[in-house]
N, C-alpha and C positions, 0 to 999 in steps of 0.2 A: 749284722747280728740283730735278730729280733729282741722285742723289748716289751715292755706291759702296753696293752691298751686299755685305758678305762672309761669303758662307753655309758656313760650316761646318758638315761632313757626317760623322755615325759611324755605324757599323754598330751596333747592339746588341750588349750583351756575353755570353757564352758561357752557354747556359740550358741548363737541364735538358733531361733525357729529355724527358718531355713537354711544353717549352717553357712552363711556366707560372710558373716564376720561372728564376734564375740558378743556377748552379755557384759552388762555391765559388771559384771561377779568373773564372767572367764577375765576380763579385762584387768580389774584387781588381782585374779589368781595367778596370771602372766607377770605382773607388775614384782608380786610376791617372790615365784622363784626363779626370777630374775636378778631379785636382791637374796635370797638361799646360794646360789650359786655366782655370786659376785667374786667369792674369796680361791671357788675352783681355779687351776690355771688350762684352763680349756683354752685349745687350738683351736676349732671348730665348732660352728650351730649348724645343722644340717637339719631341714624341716620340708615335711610332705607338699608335696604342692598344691593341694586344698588351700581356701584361703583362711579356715579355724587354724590351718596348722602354721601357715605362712606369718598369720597376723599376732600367733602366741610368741613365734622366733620373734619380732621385730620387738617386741615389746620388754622380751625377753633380756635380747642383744642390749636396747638403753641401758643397762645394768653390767655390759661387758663391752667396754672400748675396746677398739682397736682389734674382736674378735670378728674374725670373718663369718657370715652367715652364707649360707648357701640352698638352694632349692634341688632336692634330691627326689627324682623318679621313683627310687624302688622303697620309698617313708608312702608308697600311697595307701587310700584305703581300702582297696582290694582282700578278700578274704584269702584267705595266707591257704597256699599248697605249697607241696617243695619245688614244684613248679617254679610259682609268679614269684615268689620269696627268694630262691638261691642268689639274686644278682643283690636283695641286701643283705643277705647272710655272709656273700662273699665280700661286700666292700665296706662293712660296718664290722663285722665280727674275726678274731683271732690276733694273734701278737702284733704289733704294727712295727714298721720300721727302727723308729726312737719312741721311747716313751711319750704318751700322749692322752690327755683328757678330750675327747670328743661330745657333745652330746646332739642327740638326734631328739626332735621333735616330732611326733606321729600320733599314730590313733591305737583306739586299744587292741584292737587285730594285731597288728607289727607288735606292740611291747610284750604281748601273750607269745606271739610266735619265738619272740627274739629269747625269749628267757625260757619256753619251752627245749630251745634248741640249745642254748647252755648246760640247762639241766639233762640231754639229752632223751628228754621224755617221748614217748611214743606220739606222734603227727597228732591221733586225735587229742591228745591234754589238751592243746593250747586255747581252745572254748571252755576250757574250767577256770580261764584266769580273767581277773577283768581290775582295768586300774582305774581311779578316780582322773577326774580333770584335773590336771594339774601334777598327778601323782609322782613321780622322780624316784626311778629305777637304777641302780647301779651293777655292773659285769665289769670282771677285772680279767683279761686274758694275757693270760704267765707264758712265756715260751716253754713250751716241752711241759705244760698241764693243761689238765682240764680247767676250761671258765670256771669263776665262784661268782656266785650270784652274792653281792654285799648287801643290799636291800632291794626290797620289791614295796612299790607304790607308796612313799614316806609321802605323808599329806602333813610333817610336823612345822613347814614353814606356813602355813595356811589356818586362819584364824576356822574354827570351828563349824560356821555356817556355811562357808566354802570349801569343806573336806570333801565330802562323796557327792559331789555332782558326777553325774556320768553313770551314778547308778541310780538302779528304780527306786521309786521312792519309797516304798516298803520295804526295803533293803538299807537304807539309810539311818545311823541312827539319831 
């Protein structure tokens, strides 16, 4: 019998110039909703195989014993078609077996896509969506309903100066 899955989604947190690890801010932001989601009872951290995304899971996890983390293929940062996306739409999204808190760690391509495809919005939406570093995403899929989108991009564990990275700065307020 299927059951709820409630897939919690973050952006990766704020990397360096050449995105090959963290800023000292993504590093904090990692630290942050790491302690936001301490009290979730998550089964699983599953994070893109970049190492901004790899490096926010690990930092992440310090805050969740005993949770298994994982490196997942289809968390990359590839620009999302129904194509390159259906293998994480299929293994990330819909009832799961027993109920279970997931969260996957990725870029903002995937968490636009993933909540596009909840909402069942038309392919091109999903370039109108963009989440902050660090942002925490939540989808709850019901057997026999449509996904609800609980929140999109809550930057409320993240003290103020660390809210919108990941957007341009004249976008920022």
């Amino acid at each position: 019998m299927d059951e709820v899955r409630h897939l919690w989604i973050a952006r990766h947190a704020f990397a360096n110039e050449d995105e090959t690890g963290l800023t000292g801010d993504g590093e904090q932001q990692a630290a942050l909703l790491g302690e936001r989601l301490a009290e979730v009872p998550l089964s699983a951290v599953f994070h893109g195989p970049l190492p901004r995304a790899a490096l926010t899971a690990s930092l992440v996890a310090k805050h969740l014993p005993d949770v298994p983390v994982e490196a997942a293929d289809e968390l990359d940062d590839n620009l999302p078609t129904p194509a390159n996306s259906a293998a994480m739409i299929a293994r990330f999204t819909g009832p799961a077996a027993v109920e279970t808190h997931e969260l996957v760690i990725t870029h903002a391509f995937q968490v636009a896509w993933l909540v596009r495809d909840a909402l069942e919005a038309p392919e091109e939406r999903w370039r109108g969506l963009n989440s902050c570093n660090a942002g925490l995403t939540l989808i709850r899929y019901f057997p026999g309903h449509k996904p609800r989108l609980i929140m999109f991009n809550d930057v409320s564990h993240l003290p103020a100066a660390l809210q919108w990275t990941g957007f341009p700065p004249e976008l920022r307020p």
